[in-house]
C-alpha positions as CSV (number, residue, x, y, z in Angstrom):
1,X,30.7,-45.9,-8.0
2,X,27.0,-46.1,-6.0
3,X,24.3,-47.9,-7.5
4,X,21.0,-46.2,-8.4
5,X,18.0,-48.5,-7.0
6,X,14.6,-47.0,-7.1
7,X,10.8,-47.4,-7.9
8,X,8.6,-45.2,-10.2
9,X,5.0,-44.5,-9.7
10,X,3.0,-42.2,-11.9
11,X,0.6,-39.8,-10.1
12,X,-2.1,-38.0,-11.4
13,X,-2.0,-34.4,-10.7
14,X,-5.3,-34.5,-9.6
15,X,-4.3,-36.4,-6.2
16,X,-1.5,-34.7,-5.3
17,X,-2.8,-33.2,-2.2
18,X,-4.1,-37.1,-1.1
19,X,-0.6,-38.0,-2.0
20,X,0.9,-35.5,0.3
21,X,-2.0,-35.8,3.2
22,X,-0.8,-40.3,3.4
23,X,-0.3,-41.5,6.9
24,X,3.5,-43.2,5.8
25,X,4.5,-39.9,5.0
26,X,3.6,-38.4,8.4
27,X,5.8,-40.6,9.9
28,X,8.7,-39.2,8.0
29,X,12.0,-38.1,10.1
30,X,11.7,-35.1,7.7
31,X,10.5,-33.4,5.0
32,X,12.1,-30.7,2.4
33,X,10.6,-27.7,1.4
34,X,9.8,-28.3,-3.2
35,X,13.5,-27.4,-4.5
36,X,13.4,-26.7,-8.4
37,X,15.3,-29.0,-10.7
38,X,16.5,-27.5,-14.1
39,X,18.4,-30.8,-15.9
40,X,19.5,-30.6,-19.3
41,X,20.1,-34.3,-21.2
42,X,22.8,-34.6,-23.9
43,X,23.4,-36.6,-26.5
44,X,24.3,-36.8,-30.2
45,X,21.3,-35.9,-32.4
46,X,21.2,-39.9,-33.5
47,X,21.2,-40.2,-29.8
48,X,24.6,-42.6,-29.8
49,X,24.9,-42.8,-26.1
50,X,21.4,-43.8,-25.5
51,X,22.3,-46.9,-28.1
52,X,25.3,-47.7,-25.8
53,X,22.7,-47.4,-22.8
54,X,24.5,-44.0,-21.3
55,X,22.4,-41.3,-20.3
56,X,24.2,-37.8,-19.4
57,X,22.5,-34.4,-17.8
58,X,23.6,-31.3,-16.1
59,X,21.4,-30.7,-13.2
60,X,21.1,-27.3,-11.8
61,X,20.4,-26.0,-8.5
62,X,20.1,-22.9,-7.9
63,X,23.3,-21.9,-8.5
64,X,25.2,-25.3,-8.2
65,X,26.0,-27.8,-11.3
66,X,25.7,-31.5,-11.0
67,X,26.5,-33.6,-13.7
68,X,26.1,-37.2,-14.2
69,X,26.0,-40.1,-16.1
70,X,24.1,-43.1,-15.9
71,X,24.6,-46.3,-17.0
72,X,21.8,-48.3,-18.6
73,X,19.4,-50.1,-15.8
74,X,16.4,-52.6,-16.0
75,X,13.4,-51.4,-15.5
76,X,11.2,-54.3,-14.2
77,X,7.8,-53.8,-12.1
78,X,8.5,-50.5,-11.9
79,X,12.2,-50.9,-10.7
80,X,14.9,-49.1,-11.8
81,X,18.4,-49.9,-11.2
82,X,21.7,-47.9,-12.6
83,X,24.9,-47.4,-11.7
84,X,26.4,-43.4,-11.7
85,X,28.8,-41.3,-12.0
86,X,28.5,-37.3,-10.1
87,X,30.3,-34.6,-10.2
88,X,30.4,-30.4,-9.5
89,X,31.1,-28.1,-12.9
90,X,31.6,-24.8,-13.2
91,X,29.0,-24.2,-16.2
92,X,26.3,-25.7,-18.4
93,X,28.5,-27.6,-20.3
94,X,29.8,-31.2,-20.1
95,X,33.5,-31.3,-18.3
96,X,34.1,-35.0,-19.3
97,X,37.5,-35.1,-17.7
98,X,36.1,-35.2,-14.3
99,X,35.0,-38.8,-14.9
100,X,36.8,-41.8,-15.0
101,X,37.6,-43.5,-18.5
102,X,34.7,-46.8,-17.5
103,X,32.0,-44.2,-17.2
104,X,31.8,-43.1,-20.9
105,X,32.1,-45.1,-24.4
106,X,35.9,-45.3,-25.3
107,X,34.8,-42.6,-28.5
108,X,34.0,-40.0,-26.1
109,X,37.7,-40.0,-25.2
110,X,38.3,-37.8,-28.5
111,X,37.8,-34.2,-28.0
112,X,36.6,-33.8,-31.8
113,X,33.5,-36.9,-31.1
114,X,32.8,-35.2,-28.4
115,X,31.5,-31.8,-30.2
116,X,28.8,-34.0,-31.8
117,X,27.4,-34.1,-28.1
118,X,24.4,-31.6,-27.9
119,X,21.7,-30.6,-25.4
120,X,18.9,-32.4,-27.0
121,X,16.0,-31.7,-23.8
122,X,15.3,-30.8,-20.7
123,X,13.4,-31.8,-17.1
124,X,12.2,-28.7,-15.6
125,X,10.2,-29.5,-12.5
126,X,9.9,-29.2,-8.6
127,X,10.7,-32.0,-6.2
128,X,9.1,-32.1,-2.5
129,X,10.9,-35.4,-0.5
130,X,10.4,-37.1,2.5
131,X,13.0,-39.3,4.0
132,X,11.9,-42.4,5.5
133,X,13.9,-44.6,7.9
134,X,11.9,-48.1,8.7
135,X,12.8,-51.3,10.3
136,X,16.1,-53.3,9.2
137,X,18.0,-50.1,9.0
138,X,16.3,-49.1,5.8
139,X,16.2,-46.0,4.3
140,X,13.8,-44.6,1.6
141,X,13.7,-41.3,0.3
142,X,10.4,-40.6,-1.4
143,X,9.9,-37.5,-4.0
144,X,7.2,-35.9,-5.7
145,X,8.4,-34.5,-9.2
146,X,6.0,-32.3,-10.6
147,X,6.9,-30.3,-13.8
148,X,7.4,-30.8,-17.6
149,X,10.0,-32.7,-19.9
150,X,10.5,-30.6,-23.0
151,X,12.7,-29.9,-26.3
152,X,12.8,-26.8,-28.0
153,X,9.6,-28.0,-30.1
154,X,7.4,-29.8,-27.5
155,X,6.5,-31.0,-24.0
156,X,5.1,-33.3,-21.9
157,X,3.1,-32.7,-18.1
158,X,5.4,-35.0,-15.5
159,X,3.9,-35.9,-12.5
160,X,5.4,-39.3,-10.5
161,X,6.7,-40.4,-7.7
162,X,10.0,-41.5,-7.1
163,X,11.0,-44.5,-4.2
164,X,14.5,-44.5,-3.5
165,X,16.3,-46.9,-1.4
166,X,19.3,-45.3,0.3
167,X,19.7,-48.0,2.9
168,X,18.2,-51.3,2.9
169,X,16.8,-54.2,0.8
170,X,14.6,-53.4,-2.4
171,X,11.8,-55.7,-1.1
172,X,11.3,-52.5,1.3
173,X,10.6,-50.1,-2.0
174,X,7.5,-52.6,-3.3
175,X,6.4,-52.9,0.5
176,X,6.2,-48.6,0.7
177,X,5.1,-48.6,-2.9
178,X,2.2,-51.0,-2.1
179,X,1.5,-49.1,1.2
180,X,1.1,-45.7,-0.6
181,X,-0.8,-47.2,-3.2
182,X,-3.2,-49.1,-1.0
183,X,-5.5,-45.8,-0.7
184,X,-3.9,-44.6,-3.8
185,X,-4.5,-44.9,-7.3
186,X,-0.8,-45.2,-8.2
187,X,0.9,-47.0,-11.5
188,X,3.9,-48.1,-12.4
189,X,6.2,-46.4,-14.2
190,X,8.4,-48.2,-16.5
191,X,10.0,-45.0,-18.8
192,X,12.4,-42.6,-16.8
193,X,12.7,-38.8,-17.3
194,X,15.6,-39.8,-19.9
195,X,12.9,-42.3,-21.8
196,X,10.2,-39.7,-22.0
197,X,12.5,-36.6,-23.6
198,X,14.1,-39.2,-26.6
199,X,10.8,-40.1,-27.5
200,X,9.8,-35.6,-27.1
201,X,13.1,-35.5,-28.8
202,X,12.8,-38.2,-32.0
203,X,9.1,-39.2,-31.9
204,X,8.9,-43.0,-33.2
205,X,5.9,-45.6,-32.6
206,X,5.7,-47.8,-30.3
207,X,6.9,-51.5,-31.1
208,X,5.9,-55.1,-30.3
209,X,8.6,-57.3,-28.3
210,X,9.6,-60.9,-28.4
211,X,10.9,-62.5,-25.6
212,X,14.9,-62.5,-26.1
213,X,17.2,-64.9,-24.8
214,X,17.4,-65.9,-21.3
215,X,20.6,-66.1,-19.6
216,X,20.7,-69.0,-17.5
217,X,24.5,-70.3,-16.3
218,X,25.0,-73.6,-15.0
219,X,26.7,-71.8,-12.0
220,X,23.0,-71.1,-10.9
221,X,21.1,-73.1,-8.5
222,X,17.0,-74.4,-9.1
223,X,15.9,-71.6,-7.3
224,X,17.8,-68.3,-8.8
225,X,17.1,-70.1,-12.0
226,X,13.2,-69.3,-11.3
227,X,13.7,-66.1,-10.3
228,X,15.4,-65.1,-13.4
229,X,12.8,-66.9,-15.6
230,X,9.9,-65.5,-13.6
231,X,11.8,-61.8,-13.9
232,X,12.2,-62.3,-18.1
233,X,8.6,-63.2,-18.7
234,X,8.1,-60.3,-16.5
235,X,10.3,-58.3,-18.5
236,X,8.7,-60.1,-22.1
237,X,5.0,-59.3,-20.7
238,X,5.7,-55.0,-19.8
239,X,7.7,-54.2,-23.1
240,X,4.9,-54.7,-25.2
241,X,2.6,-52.2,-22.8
242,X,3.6,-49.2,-25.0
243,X,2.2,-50.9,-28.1
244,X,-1.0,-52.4,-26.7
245,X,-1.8,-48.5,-25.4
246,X,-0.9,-46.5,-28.0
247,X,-1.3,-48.6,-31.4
248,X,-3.9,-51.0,-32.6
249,X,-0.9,-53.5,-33.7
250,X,-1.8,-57.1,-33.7
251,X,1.4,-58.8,-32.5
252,X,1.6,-56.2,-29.6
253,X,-1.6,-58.1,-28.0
254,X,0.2,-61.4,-29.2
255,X,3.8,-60.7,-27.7
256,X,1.8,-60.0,-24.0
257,X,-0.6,-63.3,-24.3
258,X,2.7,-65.5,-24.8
259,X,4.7,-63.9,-22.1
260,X,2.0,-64.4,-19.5
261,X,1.6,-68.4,-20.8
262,X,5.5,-68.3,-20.6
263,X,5.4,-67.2,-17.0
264,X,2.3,-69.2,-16.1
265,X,4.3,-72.2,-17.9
266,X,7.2,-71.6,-15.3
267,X,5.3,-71.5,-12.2
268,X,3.5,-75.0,-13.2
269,X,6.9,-76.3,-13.8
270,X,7.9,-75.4,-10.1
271,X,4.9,-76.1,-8.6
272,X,6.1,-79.1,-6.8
273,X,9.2,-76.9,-5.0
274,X,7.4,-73.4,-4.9
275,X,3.7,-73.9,-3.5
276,X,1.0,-71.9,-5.0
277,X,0.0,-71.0,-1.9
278,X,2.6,-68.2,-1.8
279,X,1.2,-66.2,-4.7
280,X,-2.7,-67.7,-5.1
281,X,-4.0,-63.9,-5.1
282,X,-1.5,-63.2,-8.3
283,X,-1.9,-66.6,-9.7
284,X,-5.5,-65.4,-10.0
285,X,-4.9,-62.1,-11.2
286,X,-2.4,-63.8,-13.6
287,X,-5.5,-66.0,-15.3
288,X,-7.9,-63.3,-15.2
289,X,-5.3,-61.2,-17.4
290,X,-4.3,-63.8,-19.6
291,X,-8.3,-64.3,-20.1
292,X,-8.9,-60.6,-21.1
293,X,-5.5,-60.9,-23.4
294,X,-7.1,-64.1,-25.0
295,X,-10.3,-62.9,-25.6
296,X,-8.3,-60.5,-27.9
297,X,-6.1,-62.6,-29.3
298,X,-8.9,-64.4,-30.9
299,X,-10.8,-61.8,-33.1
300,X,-7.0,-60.7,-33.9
301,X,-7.0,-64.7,-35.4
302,X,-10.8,-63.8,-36.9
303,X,-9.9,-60.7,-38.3
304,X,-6.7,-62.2,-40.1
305,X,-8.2,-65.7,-41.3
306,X,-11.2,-63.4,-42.9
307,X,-9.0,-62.0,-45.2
308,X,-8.1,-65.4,-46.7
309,X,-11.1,-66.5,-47.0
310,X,-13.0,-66.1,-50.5
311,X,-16.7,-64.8,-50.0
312,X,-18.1,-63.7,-53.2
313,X,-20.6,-61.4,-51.7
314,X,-18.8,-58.1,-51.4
315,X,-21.5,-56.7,-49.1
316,X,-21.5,-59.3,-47.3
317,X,-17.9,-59.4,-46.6
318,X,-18.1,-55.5,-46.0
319,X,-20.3,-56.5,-43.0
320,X,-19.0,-58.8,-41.8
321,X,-15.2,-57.1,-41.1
322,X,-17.2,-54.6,-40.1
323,X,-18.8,-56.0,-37.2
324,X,-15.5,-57.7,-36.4
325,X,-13.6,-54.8,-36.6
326,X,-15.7,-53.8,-34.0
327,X,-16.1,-56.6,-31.3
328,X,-12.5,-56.5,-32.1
329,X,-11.8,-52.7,-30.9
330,X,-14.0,-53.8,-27.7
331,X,-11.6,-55.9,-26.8
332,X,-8.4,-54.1,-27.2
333,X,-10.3,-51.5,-25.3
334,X,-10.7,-53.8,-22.5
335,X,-7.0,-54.6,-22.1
336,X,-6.3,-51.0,-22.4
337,X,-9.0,-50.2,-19.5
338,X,-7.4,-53.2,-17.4
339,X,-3.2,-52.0,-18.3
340,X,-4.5,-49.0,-16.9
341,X,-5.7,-49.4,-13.5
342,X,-4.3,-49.4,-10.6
343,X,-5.2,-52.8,-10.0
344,X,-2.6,-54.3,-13.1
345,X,-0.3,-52.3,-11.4
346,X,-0.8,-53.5,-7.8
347,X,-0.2,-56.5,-9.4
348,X,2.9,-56.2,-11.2
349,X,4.3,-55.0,-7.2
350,X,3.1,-57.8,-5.4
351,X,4.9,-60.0,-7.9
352,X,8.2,-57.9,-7.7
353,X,7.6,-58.1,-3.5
354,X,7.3,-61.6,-3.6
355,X,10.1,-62.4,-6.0
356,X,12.5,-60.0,-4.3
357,X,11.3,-61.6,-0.9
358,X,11.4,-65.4,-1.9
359,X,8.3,-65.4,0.2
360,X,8.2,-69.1,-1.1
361,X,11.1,-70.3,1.5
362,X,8.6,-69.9,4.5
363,X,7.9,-72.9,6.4
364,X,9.3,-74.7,3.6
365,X,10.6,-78.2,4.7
366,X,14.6,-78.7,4.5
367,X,13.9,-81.1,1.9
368,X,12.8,-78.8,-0.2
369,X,14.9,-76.1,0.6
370,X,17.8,-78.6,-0.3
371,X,16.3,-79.1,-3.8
372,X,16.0,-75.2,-4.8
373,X,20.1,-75.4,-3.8
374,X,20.5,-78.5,-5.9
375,X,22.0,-77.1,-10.0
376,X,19.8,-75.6,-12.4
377,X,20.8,-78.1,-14.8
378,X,19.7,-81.0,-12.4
379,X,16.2,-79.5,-12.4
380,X,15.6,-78.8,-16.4
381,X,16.5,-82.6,-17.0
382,X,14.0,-83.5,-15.0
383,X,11.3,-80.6,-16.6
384,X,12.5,-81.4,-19.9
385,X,12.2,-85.6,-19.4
386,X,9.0,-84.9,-17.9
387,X,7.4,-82.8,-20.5
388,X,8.5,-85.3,-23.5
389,X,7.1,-88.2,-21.8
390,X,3.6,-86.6,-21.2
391,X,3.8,-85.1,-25.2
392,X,4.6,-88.2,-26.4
393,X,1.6,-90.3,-24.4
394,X,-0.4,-87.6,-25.5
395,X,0.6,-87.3,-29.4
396,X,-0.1,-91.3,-29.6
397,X,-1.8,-92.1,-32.3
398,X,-2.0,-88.5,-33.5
399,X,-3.9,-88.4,-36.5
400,X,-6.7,-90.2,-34.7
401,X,-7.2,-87.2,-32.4
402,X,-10.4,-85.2,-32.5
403,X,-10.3,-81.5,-31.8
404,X,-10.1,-81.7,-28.1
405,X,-7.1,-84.3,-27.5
406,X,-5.7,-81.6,-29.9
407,X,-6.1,-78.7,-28.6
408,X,-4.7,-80.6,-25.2
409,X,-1.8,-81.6,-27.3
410,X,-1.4,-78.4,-28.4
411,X,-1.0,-76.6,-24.9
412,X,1.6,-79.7,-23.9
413,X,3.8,-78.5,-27.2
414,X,3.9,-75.2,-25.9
415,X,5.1,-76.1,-22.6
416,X,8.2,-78.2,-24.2
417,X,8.6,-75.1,-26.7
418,X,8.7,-72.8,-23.0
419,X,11.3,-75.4,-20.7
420,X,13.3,-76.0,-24.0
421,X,13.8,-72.1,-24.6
422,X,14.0,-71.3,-21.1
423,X,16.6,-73.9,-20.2
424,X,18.7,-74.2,-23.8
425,X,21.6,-72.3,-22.3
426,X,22.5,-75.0,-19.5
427,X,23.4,-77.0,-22.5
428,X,25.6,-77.1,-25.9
429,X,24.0,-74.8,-28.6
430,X,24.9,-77.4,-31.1
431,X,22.6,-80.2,-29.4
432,X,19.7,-77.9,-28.7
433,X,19.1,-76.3,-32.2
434,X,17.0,-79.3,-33.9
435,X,15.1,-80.2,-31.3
436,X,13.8,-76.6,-30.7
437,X,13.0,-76.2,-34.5
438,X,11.1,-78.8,-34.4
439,X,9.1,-78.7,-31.8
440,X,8.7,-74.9,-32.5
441,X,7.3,-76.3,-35.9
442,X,4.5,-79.0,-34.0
443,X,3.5,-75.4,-32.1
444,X,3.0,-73.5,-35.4
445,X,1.0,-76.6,-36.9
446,X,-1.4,-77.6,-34.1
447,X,-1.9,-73.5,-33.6
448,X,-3.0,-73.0,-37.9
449,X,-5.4,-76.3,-36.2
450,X,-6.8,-74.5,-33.4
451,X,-7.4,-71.6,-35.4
452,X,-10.1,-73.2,-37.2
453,X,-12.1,-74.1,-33.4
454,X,-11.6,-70.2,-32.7
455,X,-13.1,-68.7,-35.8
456,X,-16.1,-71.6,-35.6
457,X,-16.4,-69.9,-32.4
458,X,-16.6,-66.6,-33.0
459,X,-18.3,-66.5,-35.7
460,X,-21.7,-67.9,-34.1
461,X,-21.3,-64.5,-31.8
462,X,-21.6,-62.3,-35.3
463,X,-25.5,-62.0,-36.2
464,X,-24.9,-60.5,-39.3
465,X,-23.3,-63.6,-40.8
466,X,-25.6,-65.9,-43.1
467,X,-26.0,-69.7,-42.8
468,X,-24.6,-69.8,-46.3
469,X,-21.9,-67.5,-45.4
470,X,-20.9,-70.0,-42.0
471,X,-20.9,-73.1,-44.6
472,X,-18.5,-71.4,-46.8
473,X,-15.9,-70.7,-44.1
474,X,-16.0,-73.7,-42.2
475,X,-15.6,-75.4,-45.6
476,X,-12.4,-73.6,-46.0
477,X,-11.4,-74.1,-43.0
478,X,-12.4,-78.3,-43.7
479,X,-10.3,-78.2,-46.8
480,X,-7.0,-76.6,-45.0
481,X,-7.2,-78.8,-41.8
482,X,-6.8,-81.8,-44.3
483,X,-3.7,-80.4,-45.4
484,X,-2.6,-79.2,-41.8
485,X,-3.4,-82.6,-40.0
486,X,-1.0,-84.5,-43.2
487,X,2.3,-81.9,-41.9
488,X,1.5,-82.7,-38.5
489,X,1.9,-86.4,-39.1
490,X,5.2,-85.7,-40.7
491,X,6.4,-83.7,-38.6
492,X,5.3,-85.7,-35.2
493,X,7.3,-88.8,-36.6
494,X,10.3,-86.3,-37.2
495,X,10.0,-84.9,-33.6
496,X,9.9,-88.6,-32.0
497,X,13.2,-89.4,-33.8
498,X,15.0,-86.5,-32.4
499,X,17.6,-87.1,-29.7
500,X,16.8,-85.8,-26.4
501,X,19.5,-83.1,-26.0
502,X,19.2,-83.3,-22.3
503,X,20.3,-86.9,-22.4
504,X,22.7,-86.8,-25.0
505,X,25.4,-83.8,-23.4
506,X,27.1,-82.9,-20.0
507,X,25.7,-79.6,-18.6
508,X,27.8,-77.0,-19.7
């Protein structure tokens, strides 16, 4: 049962002689002449096996029958892993007794569920490959798919690239990838072949995503705990692409900003074992995104608190959305402009080089090499320990804070409410659960605070607001940050008689 490993880079048509013309691909040990590729996907018409993450296609060749089934893969900075399943048929039909009982749902075993399996679309295009053999005894095997994905209703153009490792590590895909796309404008690809024809197949809109749960196990060490953190916010950050591209949705924008501050949060928690000086290019790039994701984020806050807000003057109010409306549409537009270049993509591979390559472990002192072995667990009590102390020294005194210490406080919440989420699974659910509501709760409270210092802001950029029309929000906004600053009090005296879950349990 092989293993699937390869990288997706989307092409546009318009380069494809550049593309072919690249220096690494003169140095090929050979090239194939285009071979057409006919593969029909099936599937139920409520598309059953792609819920249980099984994707199934007859490929034809000329006059040869593959078929296959894949299992379901992550698709992370562009890299797709799957385990499959081929064999030769005699026709255009599924022969489902050619594969062993693991590779399909135990319902597929009747003959009579099996007739709800259909041909639902097909990949009709033409692959050119060049076969690469590089230094380590690696292999890659790069194609050029150029054709259409299409039902019996629609299509879509398909022009990408695929990176295949046959031999080798997958550091050696993002270190081709970023070669080729050096002089190329190349970007990742997240959705396969598969991805695009369901959504030909059963059009839906895009939708936001939350983070999900992390699986840490106490079996892991300091150091594969970071990777897996650093690959979930990675994860988090590119599943709400999609919505950010194609939809003017709100929480799509939202879901993005907090996975960067998650992953910015993990990197500042290792700072003392992995040294910024291993990724200072992407920590930059990192900010810069987060910045143009911010920027956004805030006339999303405008644009909400306006609505609460009771102007009398209906003109007035028409005008002012208005203008919002459209310094907000500027912004989303800049995101869009930035998830679309080549540099946000460069980007996202350096990231997946440098975690795949723990580029971090070189000239790294034995000391420290001894504390990424040390358990995960070890580390998030001292994270967790850490963090509380500083929010505590911080939230002294509370209600005497002006709008600074605050805001301060309020980014020091948010980096308990990141280590307690990211590490909760190292310890006993039951101990966990109060804590993390509670501090989730001092995040949701100092954030209605903050709110109030972002609309202030903003709204001195919008000329068409009157002076009577800025008095009449920022005395709403005076009247609900009495109210606000009274929960906080209450709930800051409930979250310093918590007990420290970290202190209280064994690691699991």
């Amino acid at each position: 049962m092989p293993t699937e490993t390869e990288l997706k880079l989307h092409l546009d048509p318009e380069i494809v002689n550049q593309f072919k013309q690249h220096p690494l691909l003169r140095t090929a040990v050979h090239t194939t002449a285009p071979q057409h590729l006919y593969n029909t996907y099936f599937d139920t018409v409520a598309h059953t096996l792609l819920q249980q993450g099984i994707g199934l296609r007859i490929r034809r060749i000329g006059e040869q029958r593959i078929q296959t089934v894949k299992s379901a893969g992550a698709g992370l900075g562009g890299l797709h892993q799957r385990q499959e399943w081929e064999t030769m048929v005699s026709g255009d039909s599924p022969e489902y007794g050619q594969f062993p009982p693991e590779a399909l749902p135990t319902w597929c075993h009747d003959e009579n569920n099996r007739q709800q399996i259909v041909p639902l679309f097909v990949t009709d295009f033409t692959r050119t490959t060049w076969h690469l053999i590089l230094e380590e005894e690696s292999e890659i095997e790069i194609a050029l798919d150029q054709g259409e994905v299409k039902t019996s209703t629609a299509c879509l153009p398909l022009c990408e690239v695929e990176l295949e490792l046959k031999k080798g590590s997958p550091l050696k895909l993002y270190q081709v990838a970023l070669q080729l796309q050096k002089k190329l404008p190349l970007r990742i690809e997240n959705k396969s072949k598969a991805a695009l024809g369901y959504l030909l197949h059963q059009p839906c809109p895009p939708q936001f995503h939350k983070a999900g749960i992390l699986q840490l196990t106490p079996e892991m060490n300091t150091e594969q705990a970071f990777v897996a953190i650093i690959w979930h916010c990675i994860g988090h950050w590119q599943a709400n692409e999609e919505v950010i591209l194609h939809s003017d949705a709100p929480e799509g924008i939202h879901q993005m900003r907090i996975a960067l501050r998650r992953l910015r949060s993990a990197l500042n928690f290792y700072q003392h074992l992995i040294p910024k000086k291993s990724y200072t290019k992407s920590h930059d790039q990192l900010k810069q995104l987060a910045h143009v994701l911010g920027t956004a984020r805030d006339w999303d806050i405008f644009t909400q608190h306006l609505q609460d807000i009771p102007l009398h003057d209906d003109d007035l109010l028409a005008s002012l959305a208005k203008t919002i409306a459209e310094l907000r549409m500027n912004t989303y537009e800049n995101v869009r402009q930035v998830l679309c270049s080549s540099e946000y993509s460069r980007l996202l591979l350096t990231l997946g080089k440098w975690l795949t390559q723990r580029r971090w472990r070189k000239n790294m002192e034995m000391r420290a090499l001894q504390s990424l072995e040390q358990p995960a667990g070890y580390f998030a009590n001292q994270i967790l320990q850490y963090r509380y102390q500083k929010l505590c020294h911080q939230g002294e005194q509370i209600s005497k804070l002006n709008a600074k210490q605050r805001h301060n406080l309020r980014i020091s919440v948010k980096k308990m409410v990141y280590a307690t989420r990211f590490f909760s699974n190292l310890y006993l659910p039951a101990t966990t659960r109060d804590f993390t509501k509670i501090v989730s709760q001092l995040q949701e409270q100092l954030g209605a605070l903050n709110d109030a210092r972002t609309v202030t802001t903003l709204l001195n950029q919008v000329h068409s607001s009157t002076t009577s029309t800025r008095q009449l929000i920022k005395k709403h906004f005076k009247q609900q940050q009495a109210e606000n600053l009274d929960r906080l009090a209450k709930t800051w005296q409930d979250f310093l008689e918590q007990q420290l879950f970290w202190n209280l349990t064994t690691l699991e």
